[in-house]
N, C-alpha and C positions, 0 to 999 in steps of 0.2 A: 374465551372471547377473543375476536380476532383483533387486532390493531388496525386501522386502517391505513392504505397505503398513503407515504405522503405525496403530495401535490405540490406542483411550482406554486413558490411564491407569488402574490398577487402585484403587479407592477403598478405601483402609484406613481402621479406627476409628483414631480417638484415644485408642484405649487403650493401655495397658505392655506390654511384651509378657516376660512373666513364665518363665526357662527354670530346670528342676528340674535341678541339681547335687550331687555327692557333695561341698558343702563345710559346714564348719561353721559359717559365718553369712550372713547374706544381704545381698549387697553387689550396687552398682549398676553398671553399664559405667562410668561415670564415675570411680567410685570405685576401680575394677580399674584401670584408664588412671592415672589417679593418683598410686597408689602404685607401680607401675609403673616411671611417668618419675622419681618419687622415690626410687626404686631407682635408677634409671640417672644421678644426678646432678642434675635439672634441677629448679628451684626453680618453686616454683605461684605464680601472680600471680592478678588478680582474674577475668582472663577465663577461666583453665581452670579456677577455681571456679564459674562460672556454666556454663561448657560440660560438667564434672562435674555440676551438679545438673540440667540439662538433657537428657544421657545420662542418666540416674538413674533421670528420670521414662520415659523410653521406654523401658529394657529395666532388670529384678532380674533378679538371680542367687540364685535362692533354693536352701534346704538341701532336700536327697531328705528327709522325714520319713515316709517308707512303710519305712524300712530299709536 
């Protein structure tokens, strides 16, 4: 079986990538992760704060406001 050859990498912006949810406020992947593991017992230190606002910036979770 042959391997295929590889291809360049696909170039994304540096933009957020913003996903429309049925929740009532607009929270970040980092911040879902978060409270999450804060649920499950595990105490936040300084690096899953910066990895939180890090996630943050690259994907919201924003509220459906069409209905």
């Amino acid at each position: 079986m042959a391997i295929p050859k590889q291809t360049q990498p696909v170039q994304r912006d540096k933009a957020s990538l913003n996903i429309s949810l049925p929740i009532s406020e607009d929270i970040g992947l980092g911040d879902s992760i978060q409270k999450l593991t804060s649920k499950m017992g595990f105490k936040s230190c300084s690096s899953c704060s910066r990895r939180a606002a890090r996630l943050n910036n690259l994907i919201q979770f924003k509220t459906n406001r069409n209905g």
